[in-house]
N, C-alpha and C positions, 0 to 999 in steps of 0.2 A: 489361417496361416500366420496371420499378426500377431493374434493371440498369443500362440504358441512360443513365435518369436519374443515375444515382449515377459512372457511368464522365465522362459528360456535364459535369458538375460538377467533377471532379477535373484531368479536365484543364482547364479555365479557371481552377478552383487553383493547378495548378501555371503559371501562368503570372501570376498573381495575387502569388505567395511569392515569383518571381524580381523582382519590383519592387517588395518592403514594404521596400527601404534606410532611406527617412525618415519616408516616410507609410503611414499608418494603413488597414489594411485591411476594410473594413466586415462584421460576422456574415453569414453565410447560413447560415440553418438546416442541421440534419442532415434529409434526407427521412425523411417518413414514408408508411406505405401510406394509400390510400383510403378506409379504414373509422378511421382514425385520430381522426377528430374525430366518432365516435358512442362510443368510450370513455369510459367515467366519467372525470373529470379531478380529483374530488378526492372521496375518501372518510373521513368522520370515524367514530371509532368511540368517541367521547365526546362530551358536551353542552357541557364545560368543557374546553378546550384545557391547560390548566393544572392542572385537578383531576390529584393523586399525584404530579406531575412536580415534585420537589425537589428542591434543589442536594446534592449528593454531599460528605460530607465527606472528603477524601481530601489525600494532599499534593501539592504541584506538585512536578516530577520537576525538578533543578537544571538553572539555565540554561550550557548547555555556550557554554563562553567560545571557542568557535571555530567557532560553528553558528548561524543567526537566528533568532529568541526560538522559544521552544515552539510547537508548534502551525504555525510556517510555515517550518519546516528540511526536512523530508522526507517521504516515504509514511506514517512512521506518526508524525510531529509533533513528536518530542524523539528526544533521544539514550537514552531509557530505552525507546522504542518502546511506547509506552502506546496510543498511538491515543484518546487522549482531549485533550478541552481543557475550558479553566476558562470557554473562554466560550461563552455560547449559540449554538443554531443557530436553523432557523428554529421557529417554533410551530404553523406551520398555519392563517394565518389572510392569508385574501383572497391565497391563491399566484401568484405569476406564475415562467414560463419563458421562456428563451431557449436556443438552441442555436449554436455555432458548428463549420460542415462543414468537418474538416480532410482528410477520406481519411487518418486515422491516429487512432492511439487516441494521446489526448493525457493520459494516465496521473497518473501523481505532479504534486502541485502544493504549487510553495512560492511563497509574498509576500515579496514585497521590502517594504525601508523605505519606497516610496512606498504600497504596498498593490497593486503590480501582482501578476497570476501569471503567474509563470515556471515550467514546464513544461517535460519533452521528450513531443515526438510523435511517437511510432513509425508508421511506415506499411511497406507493403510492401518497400520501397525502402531503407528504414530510418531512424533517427533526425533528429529535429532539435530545435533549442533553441529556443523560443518564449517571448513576450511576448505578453497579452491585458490588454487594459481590463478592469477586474474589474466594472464594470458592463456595460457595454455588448458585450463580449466581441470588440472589434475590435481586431484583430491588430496588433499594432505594430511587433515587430521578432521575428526570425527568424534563425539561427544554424546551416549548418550540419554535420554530425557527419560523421565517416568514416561510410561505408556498411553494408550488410548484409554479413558475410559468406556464401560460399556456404553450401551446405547447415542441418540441423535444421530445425526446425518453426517458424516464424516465430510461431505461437498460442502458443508454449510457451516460446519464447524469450525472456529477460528482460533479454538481456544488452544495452552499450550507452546505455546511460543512464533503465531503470527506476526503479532506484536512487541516483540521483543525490539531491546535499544542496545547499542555498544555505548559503555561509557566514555570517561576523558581520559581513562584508562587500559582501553582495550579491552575491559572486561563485557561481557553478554550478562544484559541482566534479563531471566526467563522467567515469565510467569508459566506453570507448569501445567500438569494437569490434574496432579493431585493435591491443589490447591497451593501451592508454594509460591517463593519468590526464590529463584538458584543464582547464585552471581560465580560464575564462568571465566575465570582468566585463563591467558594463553599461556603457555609453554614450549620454552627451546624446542626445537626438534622437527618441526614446530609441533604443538600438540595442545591442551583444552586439560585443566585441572579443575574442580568443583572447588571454591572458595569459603563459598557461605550460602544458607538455606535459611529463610526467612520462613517461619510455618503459617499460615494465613486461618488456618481451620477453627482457631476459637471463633474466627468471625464470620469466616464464608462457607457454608452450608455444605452436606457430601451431595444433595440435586444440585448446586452452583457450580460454574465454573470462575477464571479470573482472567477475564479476557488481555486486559494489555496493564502494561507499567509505565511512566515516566516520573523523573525527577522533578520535584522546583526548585527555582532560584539557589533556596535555600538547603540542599541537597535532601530532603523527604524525599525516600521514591514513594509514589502516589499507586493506587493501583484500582479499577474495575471490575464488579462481576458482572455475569447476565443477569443476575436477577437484582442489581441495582443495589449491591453495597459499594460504596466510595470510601475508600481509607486511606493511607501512609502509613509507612515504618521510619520508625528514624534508625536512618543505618548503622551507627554505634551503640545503640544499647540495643537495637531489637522491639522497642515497644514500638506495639500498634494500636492505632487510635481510627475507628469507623464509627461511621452510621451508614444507614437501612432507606434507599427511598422510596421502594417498593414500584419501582419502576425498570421494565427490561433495557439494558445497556446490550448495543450488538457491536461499537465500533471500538477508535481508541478516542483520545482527546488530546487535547495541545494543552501548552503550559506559556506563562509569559514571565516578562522581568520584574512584574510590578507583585508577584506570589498569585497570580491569578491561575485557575484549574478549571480548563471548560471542559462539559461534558455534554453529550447530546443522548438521553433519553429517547422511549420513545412516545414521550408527552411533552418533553419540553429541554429548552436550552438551559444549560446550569452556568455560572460562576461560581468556582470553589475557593474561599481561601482557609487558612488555616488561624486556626482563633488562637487565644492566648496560652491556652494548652500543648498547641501543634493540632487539634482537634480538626478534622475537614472540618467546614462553616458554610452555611450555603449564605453567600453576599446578593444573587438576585438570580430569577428563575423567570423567563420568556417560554410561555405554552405556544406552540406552534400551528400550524392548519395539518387536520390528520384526518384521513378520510376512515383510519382505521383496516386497512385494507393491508394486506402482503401482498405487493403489488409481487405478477411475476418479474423476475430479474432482482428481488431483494429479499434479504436473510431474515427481516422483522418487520411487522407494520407500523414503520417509522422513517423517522430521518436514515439514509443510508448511509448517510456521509460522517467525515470524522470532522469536529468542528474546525476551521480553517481563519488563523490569524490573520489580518490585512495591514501592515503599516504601522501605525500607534494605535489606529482609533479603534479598527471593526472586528467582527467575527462573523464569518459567514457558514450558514450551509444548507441543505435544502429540504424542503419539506414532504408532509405527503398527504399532499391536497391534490386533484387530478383537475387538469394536468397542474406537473410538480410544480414550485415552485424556487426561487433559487432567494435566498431571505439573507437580511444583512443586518445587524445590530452591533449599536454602539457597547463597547466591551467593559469600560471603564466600569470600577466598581458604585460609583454616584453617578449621574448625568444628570443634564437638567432639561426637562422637556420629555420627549417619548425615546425608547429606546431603542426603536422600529426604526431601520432607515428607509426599507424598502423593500418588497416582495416583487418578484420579477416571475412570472408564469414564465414555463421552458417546456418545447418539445410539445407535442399533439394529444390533446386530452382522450385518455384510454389506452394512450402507449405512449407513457413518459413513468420510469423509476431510475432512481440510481444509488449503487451499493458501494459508490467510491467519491473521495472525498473532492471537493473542487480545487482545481489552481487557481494560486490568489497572487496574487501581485498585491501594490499598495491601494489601488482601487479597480481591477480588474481580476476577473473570475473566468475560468471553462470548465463548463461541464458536460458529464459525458452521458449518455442516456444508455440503461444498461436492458431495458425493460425486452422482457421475452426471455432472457436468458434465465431460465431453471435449474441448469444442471449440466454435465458434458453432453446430455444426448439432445439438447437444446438444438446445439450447433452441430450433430453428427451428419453424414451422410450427404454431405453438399448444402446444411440449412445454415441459415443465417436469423440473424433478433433486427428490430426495425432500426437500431443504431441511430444516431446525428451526436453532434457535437455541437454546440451553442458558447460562445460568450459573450459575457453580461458586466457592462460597467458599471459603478458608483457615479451618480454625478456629482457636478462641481461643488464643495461642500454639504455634501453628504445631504442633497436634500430629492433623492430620490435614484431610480438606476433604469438601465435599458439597454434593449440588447441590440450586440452588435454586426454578428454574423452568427449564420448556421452554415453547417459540414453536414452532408451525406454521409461521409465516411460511418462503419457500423464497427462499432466495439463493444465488442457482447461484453467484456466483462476485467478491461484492464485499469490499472489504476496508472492514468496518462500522466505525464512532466512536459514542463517547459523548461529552457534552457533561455535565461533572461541574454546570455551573450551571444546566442546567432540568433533568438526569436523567431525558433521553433517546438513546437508542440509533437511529442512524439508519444505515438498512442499506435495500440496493435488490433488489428483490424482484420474482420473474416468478408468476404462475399460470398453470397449464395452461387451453390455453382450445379448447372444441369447435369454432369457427369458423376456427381459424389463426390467428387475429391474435398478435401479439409484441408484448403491453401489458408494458413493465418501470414500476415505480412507486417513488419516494421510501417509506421505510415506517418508520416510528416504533416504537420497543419503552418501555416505561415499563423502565426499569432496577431498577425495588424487585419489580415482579413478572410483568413479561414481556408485560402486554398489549400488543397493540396500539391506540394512538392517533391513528394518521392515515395516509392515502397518498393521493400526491400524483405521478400520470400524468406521469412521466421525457421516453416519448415510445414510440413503437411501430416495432417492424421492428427489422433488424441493426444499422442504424448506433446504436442507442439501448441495445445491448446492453453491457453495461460491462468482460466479460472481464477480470476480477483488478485491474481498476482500484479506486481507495479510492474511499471518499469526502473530502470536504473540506471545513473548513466554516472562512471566514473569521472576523476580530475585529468585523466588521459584520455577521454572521449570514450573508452571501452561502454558499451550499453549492455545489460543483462535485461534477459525478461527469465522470470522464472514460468516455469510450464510442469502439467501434468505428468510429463515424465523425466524432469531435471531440473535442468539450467541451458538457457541459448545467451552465447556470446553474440554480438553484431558489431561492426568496426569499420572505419576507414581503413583502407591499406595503408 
């Protein structure tokens, strides 16, 4: 009957998409099953929403003069890929929902200067650029994308516009899928007009794909493929300048102020800078502990994480040694001494992976354990992944790290935020349940010592499952999770 429902639906979507040119197209829910509204819908595990929840003292990562403001440029929020922001989310107080059914996972989300989100939606079929009302969550305008290519695993597949960034000008820059760079500006109406098309295929193979894009400093957009070419375009004339490192790339990377381009292989940690040419340069390269192995719950036998800038000095992310480990190194392109700060084991050896990048503060980390989770039918039918949440400090000058608390809490597969101004940790989270039902929940972590503070019923079933999507959380506290079958709003009243 779900089925039906949900096939039902998709096509008066897509027929729906093909007429959103100027007008606005009203939410419909993501379905849920029929036991959906005998779920708890909001669980407090405090009297005081507030009690221990403290603003983080930490620095803001610099605002990249070719990206829009922190917090609404990409999947993990700045160019240092922090997955934090300065402003709050919600608190847990009088919650309401909304959902909008797209038949695709509507993934990464960035805010424009008006405060719309801009998206892409992945569906079977493959990508597209989206506009939503950030209240109301009606559709506005729609964009779109070259299509899927044949073959690989569409659950696994990232490529296409996962990764995608909004610039300092509203524009979507999209790495596509058949091999391109697209830059995407808005339009009155509002609406999405095709600007410019960067062609990548002298250099990236028709087996590659080109997983993510960011800018540097210096405005190069930078870009990745799976099968390990590193390049940049320089955006006014169009030349492209690559090399080949013959190593599988699965994530994105971060960028800093000093021209620095990290990237995490799945043999080793990169600094990229660009040589006298604009040429990528590899400046120094850290081989990491790798059992070799695809663990389950991640897309390559490697690092799962996307590298993670810390403050001035570090770069963090984690390995895949069993059990994982969470590794930290000095970033600077010379150091003196080793450039190891510290490898910290996390999570129970034989069930410890993760496909999502850590929060980082200026010398604090969480990460999230994603291992078990394969696929949507990982978590169907009432099952659940072994889940924990772990953070791991630096210590006092950087002469080693250790961890600080673990969380029960099981998150198959979200990519979690901290919110440095209440200091909390907001991560989406399944329990195994006797009945079958597929309750996924908004879930709270106090950041100073791991409890849990709240959850708040996402929604039940497939389509509410979130598969490697982040979370989000606007400059008005609005939270997005994107999911299997759209978009979930979540909010204080």
């Amino acid at each position: 009957m779900r089925r039906c429902l949900i096939a039902g639906m998709a096509l008066a979507l897509v027929g729906l998409l093909e007429s959103v040119a100027s007008a606005g197209v009203p939410a419909v829910p993501i379905p849920e099953g029929p036991g959906a509204g005998e779920l708890p819908q909001f669980i407090r595990y405090r009297d005081n929403p507030d009690s221990g929840s403290l603003p983080i003292p930490a620095r803001e990562p610099p605002r990249h003069p070719f990206m829009a403001p922190n917090g609404k440029s990409n999947i993990h929020d700045d160019a240092y890929m922090t997955d934090t922001y300065r402003w709050a989310g919600p608190r847990g107080r009088d919650m309401e929902r909304r959902s909008s059914f797209q038949a695709a996972e509507c993934a990464t989300h960035t805010f424009d200067s008006q405060g719309r989100v801009v998206t892409v939606c992945i569906g079977v079929e493959g990508p597209r650029l989206a506009m939503f009302d950030p209240d109301t969550l009606e559709l506005l305008a729609v964009h779109p994308l070259p299509p899927r290519q044949p073959g690989g695993d569409p659950f696994t597949d990232f490529s296409g516009g996962g990764y995608f960034y909004l610039d300092h000008r509203d524009r979507a820059v999209i790495p596509t899928t058949n091999r391109q760079l697209w830059i995407v500006r808005e339009t009155a109406g509002p609406g999405f007009a095709l600007e410019r098309v960067y062609d990548l295929n002298s250099v990236v193979t028709p087996d590659d794909k080109v997983f993510s894009a960011l800018p540097d400093w210096a405005g190069r957009i930078w870009f990745a493929s799976q099968k390990g070419v590193v390049g940049n375009v320089e955006p006014r004339s169009g030349r492209i300048r690559a090399l080949r490192l013959g190593e599988q790339i699965a994530n994105s990377f971060a960028v800093d102020e000093t021209g620095g381009v990290f990237i995490v292989t799945d043999a080793a940690l990169y600094r990229f800078d660009a040589g006298p040419n604009g040429k990528p340069r590899v400046t120094w390269r850290e081989v990491y502990p790798n059992s070799g192995i695809r663990k389950p719950g991640q897309v390559s036998a490697g690092s799962g994480t996307t590298p993670t800038l810390m403050g001035t000095d570090y770069v963090s992310i984690t390995d895949n040694a069993d059990p994982m480990d969470v590794v930290v190194y000095r970033r600077a392109a010379q150091v003196e001494g080793s450039r190891l700060v510290c490898m910290q084991p996390v999570f129970d050896k034989g069930q410890s992976a993760t496909d999502n990048s850590l929060i980082g503060t200026d010398t604090a980390m969480v990460v999230e354990n994603n291992y078990g989770y394969t696929g949507p039918l990982a978590t169907q039918g009432g099952k659940s992944t072994p889940g924990g949440l772990e953070r791991v400090d630096i210590d006092a000058g950087g002469s080693g790290c250790h961890k600080v608390w673990h969380s029960d809490e099981r998150a198959p597969s979200v990519v979690p935020k901290l919110s440095r101004a209440n200091g909390l940790v907001y991560t989406y989270t399944k329990d195994p349940r006797s009945d079958g039902q597929d309750a996924w929940y908004l879930t709270t972590l106090d950041f100073a010592n791991g409890e849990t503070v709240y959850k708040r019923l996402g929604g039940e079933g497939l389509g509410y499952n979130n598969h490697y999507a982040p979370i989000s959380i606007a400059p008005d506290a609005n939270l997005y999770v994107g999911t299997l079958g759209g978009l979930v709003l979540l909010r204080d009243r």
